[in-house]
One Martini backbone bead per residue (centre of mass of N, CA, C, O) as a GRO file, in nm:
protein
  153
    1UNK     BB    1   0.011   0.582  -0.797
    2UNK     BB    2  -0.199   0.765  -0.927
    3UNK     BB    3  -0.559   0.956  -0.840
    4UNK     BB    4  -0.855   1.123  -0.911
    5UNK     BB    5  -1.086   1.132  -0.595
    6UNK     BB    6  -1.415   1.082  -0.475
    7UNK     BB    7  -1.481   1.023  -0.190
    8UNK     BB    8  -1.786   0.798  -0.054
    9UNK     BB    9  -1.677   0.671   0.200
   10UNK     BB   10  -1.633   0.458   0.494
   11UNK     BB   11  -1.454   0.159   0.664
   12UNK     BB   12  -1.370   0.051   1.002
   13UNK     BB   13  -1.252  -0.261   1.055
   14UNK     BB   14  -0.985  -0.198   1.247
   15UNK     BB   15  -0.804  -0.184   1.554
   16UNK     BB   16  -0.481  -0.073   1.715
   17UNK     BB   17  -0.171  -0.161   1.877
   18UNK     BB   18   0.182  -0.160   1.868
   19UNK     BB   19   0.492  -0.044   1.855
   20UNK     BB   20   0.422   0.183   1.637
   21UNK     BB   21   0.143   0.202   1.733
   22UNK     BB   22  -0.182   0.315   1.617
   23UNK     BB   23  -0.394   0.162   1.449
   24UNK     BB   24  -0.626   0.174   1.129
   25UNK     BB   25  -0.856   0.020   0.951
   26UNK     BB   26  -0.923   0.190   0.642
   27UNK     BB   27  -1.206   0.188   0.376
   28UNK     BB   28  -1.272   0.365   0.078
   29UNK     BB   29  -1.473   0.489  -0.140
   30UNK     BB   30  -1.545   0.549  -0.473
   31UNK     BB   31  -1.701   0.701  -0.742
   32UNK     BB   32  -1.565   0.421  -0.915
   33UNK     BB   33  -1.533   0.185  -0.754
   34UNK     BB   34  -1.280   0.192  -0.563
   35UNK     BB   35  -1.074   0.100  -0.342
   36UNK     BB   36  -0.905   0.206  -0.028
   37UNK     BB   37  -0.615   0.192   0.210
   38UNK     BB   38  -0.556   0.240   0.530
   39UNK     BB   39  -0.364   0.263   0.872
   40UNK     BB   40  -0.335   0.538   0.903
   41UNK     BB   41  -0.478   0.727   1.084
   42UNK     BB   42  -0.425   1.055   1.007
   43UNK     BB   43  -0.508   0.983   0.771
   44UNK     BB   44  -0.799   0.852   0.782
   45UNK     BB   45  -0.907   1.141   0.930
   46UNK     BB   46  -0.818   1.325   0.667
   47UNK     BB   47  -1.007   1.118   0.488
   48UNK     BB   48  -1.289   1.182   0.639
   49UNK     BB   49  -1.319   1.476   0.561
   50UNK     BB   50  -1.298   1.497   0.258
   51UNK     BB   51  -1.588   1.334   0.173
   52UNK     BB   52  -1.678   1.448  -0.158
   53UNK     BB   53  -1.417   1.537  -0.242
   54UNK     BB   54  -1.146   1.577  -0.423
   55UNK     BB   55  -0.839   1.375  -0.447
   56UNK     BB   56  -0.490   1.274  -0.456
   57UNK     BB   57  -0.402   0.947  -0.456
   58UNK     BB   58  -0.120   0.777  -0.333
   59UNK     BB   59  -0.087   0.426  -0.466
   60UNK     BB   60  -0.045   0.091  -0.381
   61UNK     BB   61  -0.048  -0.227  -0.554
   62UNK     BB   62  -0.131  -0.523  -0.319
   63UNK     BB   63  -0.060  -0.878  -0.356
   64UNK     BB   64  -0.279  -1.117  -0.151
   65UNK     BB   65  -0.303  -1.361  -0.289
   66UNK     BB   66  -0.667  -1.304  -0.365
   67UNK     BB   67  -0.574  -0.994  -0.296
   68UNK     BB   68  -0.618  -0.615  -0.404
   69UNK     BB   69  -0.452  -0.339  -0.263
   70UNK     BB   70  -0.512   0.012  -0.219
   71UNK     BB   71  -0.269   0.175  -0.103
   72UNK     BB   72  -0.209   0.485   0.096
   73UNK     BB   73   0.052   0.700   0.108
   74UNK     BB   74  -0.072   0.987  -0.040
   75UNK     BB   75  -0.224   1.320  -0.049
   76UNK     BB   76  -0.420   1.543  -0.201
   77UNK     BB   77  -0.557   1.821  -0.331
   78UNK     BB   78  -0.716   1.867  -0.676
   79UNK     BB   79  -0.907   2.080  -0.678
   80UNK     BB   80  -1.069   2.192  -0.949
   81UNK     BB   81  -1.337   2.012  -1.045
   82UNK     BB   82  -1.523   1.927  -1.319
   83UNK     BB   83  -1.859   1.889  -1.326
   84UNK     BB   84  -1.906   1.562  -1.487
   85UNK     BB   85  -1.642   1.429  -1.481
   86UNK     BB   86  -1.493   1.157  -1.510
   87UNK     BB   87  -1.351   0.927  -1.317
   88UNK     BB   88  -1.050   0.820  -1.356
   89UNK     BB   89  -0.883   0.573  -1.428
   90UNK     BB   90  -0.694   0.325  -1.372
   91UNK     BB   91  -0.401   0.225  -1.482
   92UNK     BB   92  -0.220   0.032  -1.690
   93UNK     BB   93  -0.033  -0.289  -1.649
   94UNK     BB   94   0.118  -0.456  -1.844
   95UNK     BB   95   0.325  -0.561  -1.583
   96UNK     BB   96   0.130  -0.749  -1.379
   97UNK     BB   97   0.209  -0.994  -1.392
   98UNK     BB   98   0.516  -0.988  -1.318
   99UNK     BB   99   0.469  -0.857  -1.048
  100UNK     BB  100   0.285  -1.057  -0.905
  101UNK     BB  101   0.548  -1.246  -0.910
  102UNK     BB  102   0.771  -1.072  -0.784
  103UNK     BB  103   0.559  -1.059  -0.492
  104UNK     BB  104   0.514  -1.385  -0.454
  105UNK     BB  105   0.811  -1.391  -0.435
  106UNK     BB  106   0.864  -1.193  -0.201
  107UNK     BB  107   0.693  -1.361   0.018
  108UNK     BB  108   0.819  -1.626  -0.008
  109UNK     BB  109   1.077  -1.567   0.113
  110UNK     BB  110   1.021  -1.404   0.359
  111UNK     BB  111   0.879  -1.696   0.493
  112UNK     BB  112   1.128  -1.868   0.455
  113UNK     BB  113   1.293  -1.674   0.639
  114UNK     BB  114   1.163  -1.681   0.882
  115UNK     BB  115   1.081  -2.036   0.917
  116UNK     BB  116   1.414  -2.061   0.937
  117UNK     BB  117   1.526  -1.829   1.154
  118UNK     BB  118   1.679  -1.528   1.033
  119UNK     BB  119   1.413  -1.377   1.070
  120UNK     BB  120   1.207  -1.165   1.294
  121UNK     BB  121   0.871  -1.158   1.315
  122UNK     BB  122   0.618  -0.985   1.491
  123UNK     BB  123   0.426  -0.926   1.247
  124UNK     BB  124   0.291  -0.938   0.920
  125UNK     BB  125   0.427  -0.683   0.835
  126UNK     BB  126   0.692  -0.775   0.801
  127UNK     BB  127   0.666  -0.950   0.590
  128UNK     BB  128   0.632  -0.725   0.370
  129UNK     BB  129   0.856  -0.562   0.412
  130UNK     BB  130   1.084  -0.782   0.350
  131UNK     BB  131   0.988  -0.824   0.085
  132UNK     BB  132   1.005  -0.525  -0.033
  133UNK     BB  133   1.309  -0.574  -0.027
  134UNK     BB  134   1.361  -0.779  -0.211
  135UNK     BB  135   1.252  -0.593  -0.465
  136UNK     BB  136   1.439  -0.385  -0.440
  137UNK     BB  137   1.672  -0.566  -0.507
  138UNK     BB  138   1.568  -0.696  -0.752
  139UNK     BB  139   1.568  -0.393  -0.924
  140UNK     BB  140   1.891  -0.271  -0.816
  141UNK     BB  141   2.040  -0.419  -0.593
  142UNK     BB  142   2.280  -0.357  -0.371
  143UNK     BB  143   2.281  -0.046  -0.421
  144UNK     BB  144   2.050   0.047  -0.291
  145UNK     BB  145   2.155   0.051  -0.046
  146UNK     BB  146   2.371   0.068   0.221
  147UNK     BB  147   2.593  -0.019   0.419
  148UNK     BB  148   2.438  -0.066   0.700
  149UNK     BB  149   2.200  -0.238   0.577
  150UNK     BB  150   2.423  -0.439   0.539
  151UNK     BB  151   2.435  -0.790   0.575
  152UNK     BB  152   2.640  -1.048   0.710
  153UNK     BB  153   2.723  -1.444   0.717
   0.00000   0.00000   0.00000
């Protein structure tokens, strides 16, 4: 989802650094009341830096638990926006339903493909990237895939 948005505050809830380097959950508040997170370090000091400016975000919405993350993939300059304009709500997901079910089912096979040994996760990270794939799955089928990153057994 995209949406332009002027962000007003953040908070670093932790920091720390895996295998693929060090990273930072930065939580950011916006003047419509949506909060945003990224872990990548280099975005969010660089959203840090615009902290009252509009700013136009790609994120998506993941669901984990009773919890709803709007994640940050992606950002740029708004341009000039028209003081007094309200900021965009955020679209409406006809199938969110769906969708929750889908994020749901995938995170469910995910956990119980680590449970059973099939593969290893090294951080709960991994658990999500294996959901995405599945969901990549279930949305595109095989065809997604390339020969090389297909597994068979």
């Amino acid at each position: 989802m995209q949406q332009v948005v002027t962000l007003t505050g953040v908070e670093v809830k932790s920091k720390g650094s895996n295998k693929r380097g060090p990273w930072a959950l930065r939580i950011f508040d916006s003047a419509g009341g949506t909060k945003f997170q990224t872990f990548d370090v280099a975005d969010g000091e660089a959203l840090e830096a615009k902290i009252g400016t509009p700013v136009e975000l790609t994120y998506e919405v993941e669901e984990n638990g009773n919890f709803t993350n709007n994640v940050i993939k992606s950002f740029s300059d708004a341009g000039k926006v028209l003081s007094g304009v309200a900021e965009a709500a955020p679209p409406v997901n006809t199938n969110d339903r769906e969708l929750r079910i889908m994020r749901q089912s995938a995170l469910d096979r995910a956990i119980n493909t680590v449970g059973h040994g099939i593969v290893q996760a090294d951080d709960v990270s991994d658990l999500f990237k294996l959901a995405d794939t599945y969901i990549l799955y279930f949305e595109a089928g095989i065809s997604a895939f390339t020969p090389e990153e297909v597994v068979t057994y």
